[in-house]
Backbone as a ProteinNet text record, in pm:
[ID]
protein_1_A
[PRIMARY]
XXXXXXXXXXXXXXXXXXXXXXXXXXXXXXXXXXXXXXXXXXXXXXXXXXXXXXXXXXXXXXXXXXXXXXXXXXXXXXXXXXXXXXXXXXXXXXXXXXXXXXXXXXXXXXXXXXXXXXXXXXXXXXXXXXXXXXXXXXXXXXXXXXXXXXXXXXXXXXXXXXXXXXXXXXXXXXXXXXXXXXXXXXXXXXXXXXXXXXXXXXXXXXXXXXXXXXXXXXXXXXXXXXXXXXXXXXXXXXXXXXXXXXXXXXXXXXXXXXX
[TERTIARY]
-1561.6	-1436.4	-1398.4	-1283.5	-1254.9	-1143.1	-1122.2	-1022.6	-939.6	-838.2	-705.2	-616.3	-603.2	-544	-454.3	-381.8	-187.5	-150.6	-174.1	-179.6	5.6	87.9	197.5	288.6	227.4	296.6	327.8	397.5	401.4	284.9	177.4	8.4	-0.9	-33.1	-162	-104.2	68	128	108.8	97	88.3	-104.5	-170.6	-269.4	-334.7	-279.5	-324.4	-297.7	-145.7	-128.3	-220.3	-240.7	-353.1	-504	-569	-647.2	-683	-566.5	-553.4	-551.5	-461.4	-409.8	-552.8	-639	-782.2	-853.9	-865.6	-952.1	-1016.5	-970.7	-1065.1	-1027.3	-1136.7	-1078.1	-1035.4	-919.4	-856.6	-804.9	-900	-818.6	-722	-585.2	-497.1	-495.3	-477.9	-489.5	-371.6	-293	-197.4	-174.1	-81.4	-27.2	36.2	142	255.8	228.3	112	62.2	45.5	8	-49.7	-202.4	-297.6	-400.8	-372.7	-371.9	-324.7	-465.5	-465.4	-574	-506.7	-564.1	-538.3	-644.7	-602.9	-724.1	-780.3	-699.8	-685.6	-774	-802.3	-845.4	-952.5	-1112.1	-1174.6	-1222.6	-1271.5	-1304.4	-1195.6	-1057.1	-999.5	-1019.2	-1091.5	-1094.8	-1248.5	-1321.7	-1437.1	-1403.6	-1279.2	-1294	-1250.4	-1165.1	-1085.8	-1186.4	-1293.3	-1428.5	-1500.4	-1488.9	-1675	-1641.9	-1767.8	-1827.4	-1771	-1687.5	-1645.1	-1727.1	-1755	-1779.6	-1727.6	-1616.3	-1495.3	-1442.5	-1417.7	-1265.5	-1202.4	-1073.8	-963.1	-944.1	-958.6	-896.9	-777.4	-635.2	-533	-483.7	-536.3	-473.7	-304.7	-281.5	-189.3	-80	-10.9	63.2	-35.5	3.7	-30.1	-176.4	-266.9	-419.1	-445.6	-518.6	-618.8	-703.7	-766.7	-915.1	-985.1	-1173.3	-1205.4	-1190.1	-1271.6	-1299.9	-1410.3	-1523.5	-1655.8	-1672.5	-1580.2	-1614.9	-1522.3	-1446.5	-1384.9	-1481.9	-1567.7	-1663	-1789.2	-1809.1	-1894.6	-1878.6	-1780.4	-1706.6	-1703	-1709.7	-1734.3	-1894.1	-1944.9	-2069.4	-2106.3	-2235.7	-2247.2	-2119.6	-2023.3	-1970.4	-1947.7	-1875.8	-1795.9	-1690.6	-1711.8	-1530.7	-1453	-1357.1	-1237.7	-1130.6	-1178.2	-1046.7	-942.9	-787.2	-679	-686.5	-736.9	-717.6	-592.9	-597.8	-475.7	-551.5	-416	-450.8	-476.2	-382	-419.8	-568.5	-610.8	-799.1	-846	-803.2	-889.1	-865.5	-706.4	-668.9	-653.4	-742.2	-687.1	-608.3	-468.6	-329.8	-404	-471.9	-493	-640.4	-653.4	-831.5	-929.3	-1003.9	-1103.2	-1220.9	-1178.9	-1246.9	-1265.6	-1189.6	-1229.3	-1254.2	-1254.8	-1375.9	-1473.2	-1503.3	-1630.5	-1673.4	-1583.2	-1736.2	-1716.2	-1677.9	-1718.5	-1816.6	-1833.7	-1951.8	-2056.1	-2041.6	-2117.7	-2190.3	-2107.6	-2167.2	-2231.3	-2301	-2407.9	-2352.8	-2267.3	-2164.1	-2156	-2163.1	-2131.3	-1938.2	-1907.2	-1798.6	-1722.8	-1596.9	-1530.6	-1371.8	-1334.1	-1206.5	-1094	-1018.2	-879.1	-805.9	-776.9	-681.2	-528.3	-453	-316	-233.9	-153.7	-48.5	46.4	174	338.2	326.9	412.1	417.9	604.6	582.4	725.5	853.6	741.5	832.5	919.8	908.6	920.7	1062	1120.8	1240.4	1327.5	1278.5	1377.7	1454.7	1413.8	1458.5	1608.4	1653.7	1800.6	1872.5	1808.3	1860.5	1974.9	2027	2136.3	2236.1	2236.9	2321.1	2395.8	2309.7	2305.9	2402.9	2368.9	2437.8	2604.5	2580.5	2770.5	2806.6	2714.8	2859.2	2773.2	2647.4	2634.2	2638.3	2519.9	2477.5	2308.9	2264.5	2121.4	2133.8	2104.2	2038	1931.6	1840.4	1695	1674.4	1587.4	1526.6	1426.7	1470.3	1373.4	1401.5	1513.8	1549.4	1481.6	1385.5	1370.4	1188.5	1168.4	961	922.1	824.5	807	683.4	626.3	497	496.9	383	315.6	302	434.3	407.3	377.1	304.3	236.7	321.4	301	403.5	299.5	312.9	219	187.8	252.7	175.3	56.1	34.9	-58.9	-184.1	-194.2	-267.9	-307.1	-196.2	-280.6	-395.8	-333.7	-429.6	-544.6	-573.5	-696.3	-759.7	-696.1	-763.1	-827.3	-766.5	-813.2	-933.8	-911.7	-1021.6	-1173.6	-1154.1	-1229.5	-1373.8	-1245.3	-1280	-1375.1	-1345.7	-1449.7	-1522.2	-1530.1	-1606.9	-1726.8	-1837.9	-1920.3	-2003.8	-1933	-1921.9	-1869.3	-1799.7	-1706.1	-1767.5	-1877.9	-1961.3	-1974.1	-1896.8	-1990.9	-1927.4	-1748.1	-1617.1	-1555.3	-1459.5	-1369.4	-1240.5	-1142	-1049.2	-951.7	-857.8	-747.4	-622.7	-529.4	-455.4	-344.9	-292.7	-140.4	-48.7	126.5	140.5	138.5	207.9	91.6	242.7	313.6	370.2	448.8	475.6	575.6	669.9	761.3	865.6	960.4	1065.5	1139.3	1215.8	1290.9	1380.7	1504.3	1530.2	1659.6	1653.8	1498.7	1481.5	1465.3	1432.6	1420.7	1560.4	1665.8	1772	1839.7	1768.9	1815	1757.3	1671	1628	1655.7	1716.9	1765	1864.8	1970.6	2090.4	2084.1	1977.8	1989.5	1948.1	1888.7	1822.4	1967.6	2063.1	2178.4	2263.7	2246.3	2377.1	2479.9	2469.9	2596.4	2520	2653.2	2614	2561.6	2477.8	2465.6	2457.9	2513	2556.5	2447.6	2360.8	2258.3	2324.2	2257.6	2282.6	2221.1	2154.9	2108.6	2058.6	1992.6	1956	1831.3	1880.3	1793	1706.2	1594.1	1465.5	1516.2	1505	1629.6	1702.4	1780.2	1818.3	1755.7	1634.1	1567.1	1437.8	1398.1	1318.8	1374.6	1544	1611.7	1583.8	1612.1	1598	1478.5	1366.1	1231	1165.5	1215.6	1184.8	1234.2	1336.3	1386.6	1262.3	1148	1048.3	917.6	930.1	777.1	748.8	643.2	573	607.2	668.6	702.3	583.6	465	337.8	368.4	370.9	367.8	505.4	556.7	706.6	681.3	609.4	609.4	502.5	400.5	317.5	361.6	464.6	502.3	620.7	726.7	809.2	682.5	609.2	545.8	466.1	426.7	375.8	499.6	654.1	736.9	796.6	813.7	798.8	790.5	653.7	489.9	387.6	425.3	297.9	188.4	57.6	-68.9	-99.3	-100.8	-167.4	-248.1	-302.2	-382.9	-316.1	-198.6	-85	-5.2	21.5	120.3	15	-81.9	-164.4	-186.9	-205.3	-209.8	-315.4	-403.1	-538.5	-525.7	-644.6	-675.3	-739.6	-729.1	-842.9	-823.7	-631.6	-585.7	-602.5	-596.1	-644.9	-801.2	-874	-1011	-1050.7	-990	-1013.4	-985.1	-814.2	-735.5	-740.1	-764.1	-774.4	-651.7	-532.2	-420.7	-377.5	-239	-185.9	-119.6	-100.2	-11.4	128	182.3	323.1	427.9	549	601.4	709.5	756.7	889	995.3	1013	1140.4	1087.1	966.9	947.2	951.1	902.3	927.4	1089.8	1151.5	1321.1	1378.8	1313.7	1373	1343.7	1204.9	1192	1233.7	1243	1327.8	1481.2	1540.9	1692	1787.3	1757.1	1823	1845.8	1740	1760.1	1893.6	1915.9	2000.3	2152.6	2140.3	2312.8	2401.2
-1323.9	-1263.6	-1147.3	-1159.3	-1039	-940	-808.6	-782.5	-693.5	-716.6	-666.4	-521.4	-409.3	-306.2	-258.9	-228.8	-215	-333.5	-485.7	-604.8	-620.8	-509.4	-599.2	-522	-415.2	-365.1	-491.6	-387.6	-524.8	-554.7	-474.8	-559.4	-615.9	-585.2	-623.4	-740.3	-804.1	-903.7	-1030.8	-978.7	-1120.6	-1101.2	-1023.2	-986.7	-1128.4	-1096.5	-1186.8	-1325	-1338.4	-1486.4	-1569	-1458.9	-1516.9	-1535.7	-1468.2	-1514.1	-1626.7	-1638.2	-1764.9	-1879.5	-1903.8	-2011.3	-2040.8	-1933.9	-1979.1	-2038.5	-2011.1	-2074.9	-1990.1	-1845.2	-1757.8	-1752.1	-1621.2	-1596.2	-1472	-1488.4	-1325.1	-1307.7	-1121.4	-1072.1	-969.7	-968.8	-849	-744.3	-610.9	-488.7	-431.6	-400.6	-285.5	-175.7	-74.7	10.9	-36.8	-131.6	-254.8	-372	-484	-536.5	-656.8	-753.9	-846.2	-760.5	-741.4	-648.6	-495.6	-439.7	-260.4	-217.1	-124.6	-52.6	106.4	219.9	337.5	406	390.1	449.7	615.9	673.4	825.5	842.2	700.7	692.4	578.6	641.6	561.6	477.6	512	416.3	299.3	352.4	214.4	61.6	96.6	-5.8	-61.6	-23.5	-67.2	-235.3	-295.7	-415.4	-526.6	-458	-514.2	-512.4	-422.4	-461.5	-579.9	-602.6	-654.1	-806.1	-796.5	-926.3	-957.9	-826.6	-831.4	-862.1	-938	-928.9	-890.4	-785	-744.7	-666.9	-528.5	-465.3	-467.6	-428.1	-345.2	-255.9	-152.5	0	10	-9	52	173.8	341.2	432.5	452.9	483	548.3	628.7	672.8	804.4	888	929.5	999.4	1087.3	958.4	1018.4	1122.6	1193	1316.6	1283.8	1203.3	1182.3	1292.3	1283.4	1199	1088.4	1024.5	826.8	786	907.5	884.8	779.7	853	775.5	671.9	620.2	468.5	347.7	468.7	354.8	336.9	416.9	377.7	304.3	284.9	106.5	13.8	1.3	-98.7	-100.9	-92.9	-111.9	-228.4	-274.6	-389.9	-505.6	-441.1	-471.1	-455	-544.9	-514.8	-415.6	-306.3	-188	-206.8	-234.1	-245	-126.4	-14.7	68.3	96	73.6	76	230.6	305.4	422.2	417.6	511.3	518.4	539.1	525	596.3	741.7	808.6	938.7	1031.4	920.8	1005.9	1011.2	882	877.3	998.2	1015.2	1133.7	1264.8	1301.7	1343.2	1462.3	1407.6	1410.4	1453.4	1353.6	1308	1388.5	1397.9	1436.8	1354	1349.9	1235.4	1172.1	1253.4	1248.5	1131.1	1051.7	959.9	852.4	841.6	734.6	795.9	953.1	1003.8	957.9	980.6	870.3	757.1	672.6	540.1	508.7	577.3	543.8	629.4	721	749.7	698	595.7	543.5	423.7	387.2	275.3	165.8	156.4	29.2	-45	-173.2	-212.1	-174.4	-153.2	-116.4	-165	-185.5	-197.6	-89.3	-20.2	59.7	0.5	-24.1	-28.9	92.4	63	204.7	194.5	151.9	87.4	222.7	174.6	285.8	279.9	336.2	298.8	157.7	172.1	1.1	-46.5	-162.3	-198.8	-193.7	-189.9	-202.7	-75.7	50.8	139.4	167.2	58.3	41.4	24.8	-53.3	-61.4	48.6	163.4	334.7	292.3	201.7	192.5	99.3	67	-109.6	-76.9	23.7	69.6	79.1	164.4	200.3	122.6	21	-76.9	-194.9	-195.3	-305.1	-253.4	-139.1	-91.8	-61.6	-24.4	78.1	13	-69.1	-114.5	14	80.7	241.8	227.3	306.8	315	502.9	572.8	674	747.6	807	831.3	931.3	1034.1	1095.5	1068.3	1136.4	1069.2	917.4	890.6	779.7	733.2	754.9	715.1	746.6	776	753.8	664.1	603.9	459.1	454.2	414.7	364.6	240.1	153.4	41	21.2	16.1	-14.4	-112.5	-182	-298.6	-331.9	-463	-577.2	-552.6	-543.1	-519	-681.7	-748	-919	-883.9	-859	-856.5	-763.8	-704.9	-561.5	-618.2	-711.5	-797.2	-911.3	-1005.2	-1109.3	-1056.7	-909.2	-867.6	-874.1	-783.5	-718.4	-862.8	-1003.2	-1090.4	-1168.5	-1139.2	-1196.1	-1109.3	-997.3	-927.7	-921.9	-915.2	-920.2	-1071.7	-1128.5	-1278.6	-1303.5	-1241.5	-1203.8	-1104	-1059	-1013.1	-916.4	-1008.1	-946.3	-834.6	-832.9	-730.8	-563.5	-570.1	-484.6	-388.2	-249.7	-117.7	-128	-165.6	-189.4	-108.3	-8.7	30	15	-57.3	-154.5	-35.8	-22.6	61.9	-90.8	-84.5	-174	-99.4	-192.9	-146.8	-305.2	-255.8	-372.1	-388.6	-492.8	-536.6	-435.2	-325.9	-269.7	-145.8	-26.1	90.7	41.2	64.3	46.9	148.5	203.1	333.5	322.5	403.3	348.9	308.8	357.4	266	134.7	121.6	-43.7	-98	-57.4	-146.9	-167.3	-43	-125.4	-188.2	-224.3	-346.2	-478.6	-467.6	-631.6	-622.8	-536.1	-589.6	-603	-607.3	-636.8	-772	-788.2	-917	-982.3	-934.8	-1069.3	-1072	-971.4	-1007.3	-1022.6	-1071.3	-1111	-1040.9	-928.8	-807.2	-693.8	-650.1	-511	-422.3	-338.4	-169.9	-87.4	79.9	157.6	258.1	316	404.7	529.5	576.9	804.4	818.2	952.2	1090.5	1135.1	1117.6	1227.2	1386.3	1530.5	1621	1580.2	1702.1	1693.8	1767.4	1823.3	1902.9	1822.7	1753.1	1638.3	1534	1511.1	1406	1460.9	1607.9	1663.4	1654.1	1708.9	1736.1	1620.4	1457.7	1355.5	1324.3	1357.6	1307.3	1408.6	1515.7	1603.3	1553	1407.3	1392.2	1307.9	1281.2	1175.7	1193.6	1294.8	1350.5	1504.2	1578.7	1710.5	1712.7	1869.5	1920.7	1969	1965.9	1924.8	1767.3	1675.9	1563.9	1484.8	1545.4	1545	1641.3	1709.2	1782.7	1734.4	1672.2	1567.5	1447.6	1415.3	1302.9	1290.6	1442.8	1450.1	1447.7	1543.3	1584.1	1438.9	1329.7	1157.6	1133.5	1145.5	1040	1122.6	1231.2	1270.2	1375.5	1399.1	1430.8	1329.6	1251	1123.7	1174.5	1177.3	1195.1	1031.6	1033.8	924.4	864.7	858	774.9	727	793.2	722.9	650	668	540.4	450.3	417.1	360.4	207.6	143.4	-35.4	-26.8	-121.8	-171.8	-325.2	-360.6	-522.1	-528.3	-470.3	-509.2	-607.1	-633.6	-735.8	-845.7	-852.6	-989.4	-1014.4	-891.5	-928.9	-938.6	-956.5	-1026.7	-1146.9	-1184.4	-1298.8	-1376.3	-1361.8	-1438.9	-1451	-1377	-1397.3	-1316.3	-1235.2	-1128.2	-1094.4	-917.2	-921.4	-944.5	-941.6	-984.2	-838.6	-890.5	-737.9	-748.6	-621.9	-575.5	-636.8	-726.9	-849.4	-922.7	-969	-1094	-1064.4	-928.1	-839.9	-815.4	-817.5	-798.1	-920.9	-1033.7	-1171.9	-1189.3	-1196.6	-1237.7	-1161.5	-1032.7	-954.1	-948.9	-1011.8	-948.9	-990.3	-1056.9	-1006.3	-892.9	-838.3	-686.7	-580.2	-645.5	-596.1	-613.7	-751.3	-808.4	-757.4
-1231.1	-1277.4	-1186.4	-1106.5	-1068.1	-1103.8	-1111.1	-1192.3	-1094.2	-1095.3	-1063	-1119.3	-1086.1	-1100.4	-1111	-1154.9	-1109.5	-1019.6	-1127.2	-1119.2	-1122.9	-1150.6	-1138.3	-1046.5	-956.5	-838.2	-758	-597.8	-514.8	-398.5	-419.7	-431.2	-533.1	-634.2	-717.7	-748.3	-767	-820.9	-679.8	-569	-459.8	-422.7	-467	-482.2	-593.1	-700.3	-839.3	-799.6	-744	-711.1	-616.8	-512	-399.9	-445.3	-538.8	-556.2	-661.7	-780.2	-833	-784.8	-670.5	-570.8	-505	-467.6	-436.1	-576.4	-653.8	-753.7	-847.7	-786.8	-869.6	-992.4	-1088	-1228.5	-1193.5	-1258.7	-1227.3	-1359.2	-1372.4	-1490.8	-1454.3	-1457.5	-1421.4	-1480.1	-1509.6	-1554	-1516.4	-1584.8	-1573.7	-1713.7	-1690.3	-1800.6	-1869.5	-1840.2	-1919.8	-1906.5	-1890.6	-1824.5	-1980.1	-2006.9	-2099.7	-2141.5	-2010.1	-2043	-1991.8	-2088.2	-2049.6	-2055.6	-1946.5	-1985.4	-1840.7	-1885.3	-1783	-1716.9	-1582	-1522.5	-1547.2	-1598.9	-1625	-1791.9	-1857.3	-1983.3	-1943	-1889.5	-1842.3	-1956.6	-2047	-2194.2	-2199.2	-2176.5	-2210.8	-2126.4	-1996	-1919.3	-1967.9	-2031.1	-2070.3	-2108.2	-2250.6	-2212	-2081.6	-2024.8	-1869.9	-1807.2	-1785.6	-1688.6	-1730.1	-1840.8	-1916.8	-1814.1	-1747.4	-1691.9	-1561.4	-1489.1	-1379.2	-1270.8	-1151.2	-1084.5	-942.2	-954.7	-811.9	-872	-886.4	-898.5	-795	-813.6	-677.3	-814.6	-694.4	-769.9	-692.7	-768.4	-722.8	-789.3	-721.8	-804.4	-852.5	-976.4	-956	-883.9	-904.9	-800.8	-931	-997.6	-1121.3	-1150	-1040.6	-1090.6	-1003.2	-1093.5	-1066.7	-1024.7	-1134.4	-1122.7	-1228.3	-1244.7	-1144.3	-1096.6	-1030.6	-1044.5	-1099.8	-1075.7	-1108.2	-1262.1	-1417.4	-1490.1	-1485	-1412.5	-1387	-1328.7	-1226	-1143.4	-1224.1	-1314.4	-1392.9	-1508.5	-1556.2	-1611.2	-1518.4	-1425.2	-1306.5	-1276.1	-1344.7	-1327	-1264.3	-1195.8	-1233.4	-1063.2	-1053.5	-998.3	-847.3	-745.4	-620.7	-644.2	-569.5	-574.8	-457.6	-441.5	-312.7	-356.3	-296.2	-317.2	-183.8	-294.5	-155.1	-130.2	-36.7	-16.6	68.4	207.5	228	386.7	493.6	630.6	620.1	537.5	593	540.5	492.2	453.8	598.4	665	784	880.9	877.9	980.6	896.7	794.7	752.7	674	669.9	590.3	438.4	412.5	247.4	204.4	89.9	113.6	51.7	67.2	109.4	-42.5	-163.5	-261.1	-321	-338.2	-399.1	-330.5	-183.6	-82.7	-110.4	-146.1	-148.9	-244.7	-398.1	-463.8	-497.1	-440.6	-383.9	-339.6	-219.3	-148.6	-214.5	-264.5	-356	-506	-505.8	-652.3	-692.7	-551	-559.3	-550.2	-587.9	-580.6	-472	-473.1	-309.6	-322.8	-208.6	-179.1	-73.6	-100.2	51.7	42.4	182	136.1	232.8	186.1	275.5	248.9	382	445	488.4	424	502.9	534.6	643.5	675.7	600.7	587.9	554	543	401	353.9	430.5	462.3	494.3	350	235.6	129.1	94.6	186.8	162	171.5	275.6	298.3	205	60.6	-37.1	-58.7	-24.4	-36.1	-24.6	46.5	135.1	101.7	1.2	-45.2	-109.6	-180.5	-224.4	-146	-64.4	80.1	138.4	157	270.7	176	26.7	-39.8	-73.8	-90.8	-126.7	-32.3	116.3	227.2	383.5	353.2	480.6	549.4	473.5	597.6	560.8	653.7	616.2	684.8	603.6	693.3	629.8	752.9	712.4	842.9	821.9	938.4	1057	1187.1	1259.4	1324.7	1291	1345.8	1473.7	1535.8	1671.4	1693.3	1549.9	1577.1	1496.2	1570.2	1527.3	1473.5	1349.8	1298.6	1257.1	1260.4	1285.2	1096.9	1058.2	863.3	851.3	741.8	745.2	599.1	595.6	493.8	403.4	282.8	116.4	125.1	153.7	135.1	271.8	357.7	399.6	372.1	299.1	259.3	134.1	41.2	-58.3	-2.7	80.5	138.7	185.7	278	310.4	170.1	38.8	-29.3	-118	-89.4	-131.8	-64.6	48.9	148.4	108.8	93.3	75.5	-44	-154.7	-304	-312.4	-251.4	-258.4	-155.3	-46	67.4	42.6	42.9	4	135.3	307.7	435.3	403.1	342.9	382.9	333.4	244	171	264.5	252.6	312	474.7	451.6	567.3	511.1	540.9	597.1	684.7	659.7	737	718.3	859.6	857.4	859.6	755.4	793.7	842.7	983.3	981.8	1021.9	1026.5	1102.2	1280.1	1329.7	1498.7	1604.2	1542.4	1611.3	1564.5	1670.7	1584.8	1536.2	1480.1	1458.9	1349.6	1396.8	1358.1	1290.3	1184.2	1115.5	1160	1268.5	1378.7	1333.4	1412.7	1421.4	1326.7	1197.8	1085.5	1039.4	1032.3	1068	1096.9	1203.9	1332.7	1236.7	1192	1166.2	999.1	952.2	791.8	832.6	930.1	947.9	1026.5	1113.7	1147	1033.1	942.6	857.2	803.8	691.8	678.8	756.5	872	930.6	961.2	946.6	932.7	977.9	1068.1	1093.7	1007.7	1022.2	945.5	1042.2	965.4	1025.7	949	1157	1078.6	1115.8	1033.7	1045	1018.3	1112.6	1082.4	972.8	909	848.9	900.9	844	866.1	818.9	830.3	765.5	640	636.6	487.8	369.9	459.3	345.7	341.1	424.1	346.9	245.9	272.4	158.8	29.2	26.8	-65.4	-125.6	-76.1	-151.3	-187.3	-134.9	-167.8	-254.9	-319.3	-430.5	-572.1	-574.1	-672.2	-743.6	-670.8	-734	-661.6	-565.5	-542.2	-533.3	-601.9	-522.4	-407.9	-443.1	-264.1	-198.3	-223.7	-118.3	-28	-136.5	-139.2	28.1	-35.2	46.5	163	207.4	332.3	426	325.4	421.5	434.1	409.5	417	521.2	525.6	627.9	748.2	788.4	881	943.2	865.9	899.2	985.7	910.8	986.4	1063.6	1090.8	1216.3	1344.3	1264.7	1397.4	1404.9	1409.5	1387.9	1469.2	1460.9	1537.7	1613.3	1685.6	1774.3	1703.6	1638.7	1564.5	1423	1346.4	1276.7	1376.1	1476.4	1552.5	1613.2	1619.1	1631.2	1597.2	1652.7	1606.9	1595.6	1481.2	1426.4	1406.2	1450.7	1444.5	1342.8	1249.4	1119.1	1049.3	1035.4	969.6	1011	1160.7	1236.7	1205.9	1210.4	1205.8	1066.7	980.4	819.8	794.8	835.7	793.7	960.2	1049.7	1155.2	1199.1	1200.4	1203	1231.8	1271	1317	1246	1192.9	1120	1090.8	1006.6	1007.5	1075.7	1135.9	1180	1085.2	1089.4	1009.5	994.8	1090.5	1043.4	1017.4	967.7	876.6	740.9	689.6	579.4	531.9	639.8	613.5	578.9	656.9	621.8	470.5	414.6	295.3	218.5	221.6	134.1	120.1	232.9	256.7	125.2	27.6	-105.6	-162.6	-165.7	-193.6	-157	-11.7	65.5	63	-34.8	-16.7	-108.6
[MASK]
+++++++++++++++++++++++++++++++++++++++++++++++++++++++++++++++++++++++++++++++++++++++++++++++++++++++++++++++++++++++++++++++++++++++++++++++++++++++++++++++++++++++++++++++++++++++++++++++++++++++++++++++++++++++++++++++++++++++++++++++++++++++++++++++++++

């Protein structure tokens, strides 16, 4: 049995499908979920664990922590936690890979950069006035497609190699918000018109739904990138045997969003 975490994000939901489509048993877990249970209320996951053999820990935005008594309802079990890139460089701080690897558990962590999904930010814009604007227009990071960051996390979870890895995922190139412009407009067929945005007005907008800690490490990622955030990683190839997907294949399958 393996169990699934914030099973109906846009991991944990192509996450669940992929490992069904393999054969596995998958139990899903979410807050609104058929099985609810909260990671912030470690007792409640006591029945969502029983007889697990795999979690994925997908945190919250929300959690504190600890994790300690979460991983100790996972007893017994494989842990795959999605951490993030910036533990590695890091941006982020590092506590809860710490007890991970701290908690006897066999373990594996993924590390993904910027999700391509992040773009939905614009899906509004782009659908009433055919504009996109965002800051930084012209620094490029290597965001990786959430369908690929699920398939590792599936390869993984039933892979047993993978025990006591560390995978940085990204996708197989920079790419800036210019250019992601460029390919949601080719995927729709129609021009868009990018602008400018300051750093100012894009804090202003990113305070409406994150900590202004939160939002200043997050301006300072998109753009001061450290060489090692613009950085390409083969990890995804070296899991799935395959390359990752780039940002217009993410725009193609999404470009509903957009119309």
């Amino acid at each position: 049995m393996i169990v699934v975490t914030g099973a109906t994000g846009n991991i944990g939901r192509p996450l669940v499908e992929a490992l069904t489509a393999a054969g596995e048993e998958v139990r899903a877990v979410s807050r609104r979920g058929p099985i609810r249970a909260d990671l912030s209320d470690a007792p409640s996951l006591r029945p969502a664990f029983e007889g697990a053999s795999a979690v994925f820990l997908l945190l919250p935005p929300d959690f504190r922590g600890p994790l300690e008594p979460v991983l100790e309802e996972a007893a017994g079990a494989r842990v795959v936690l999605l951490s993030s890139q910036g533990v590695g460089t890091g941006r982020h701080p590092a506590h809860f890979e710490d007890a991970v690897r701290a908690s006897g558990l066999p373990w594996t962590i993924l590390r993904p950069g910027g999700f391509a999904s992040n773009a939905l930010q614009w899906a509004e814009s782009v659908r009433t006035s055919r504009v996109l604007a965002a800051p930084f227009g012209d620094v490029g990071l290597p965001v990786i497609d959430p369908s690929d960051i699920a398939e590792v996390a599936a390869a993984v979870l039933v892979g047993p190699s993978h025990t006591g890895r560390t995978y940085e995922l990204t996708g197989p190139a920079p790419v800036s918000p210019r250019d992601q412009a460029a390919s949601i407009a080719t995927a729709l067929g129609e021009p868009i018109e990018f602008i400018p945005r300051t750093r100012e007005e894009a804090r202003s907008a990113m305070l409406a739904f994150m900590p202004p800690e939160v939002a200043e490490a997050t301006l300072n990622i998109l753009g001061s990138p450290t060489p090692e955030e613009q950085q390409v990683s083969l990890d995804v190839t070296r899991v799935l045997g395959r390359p990752a997907r780039p940002f217009a294949d993410w725009a193609t399958r999404n470009a509903a969003a957009f119309k």
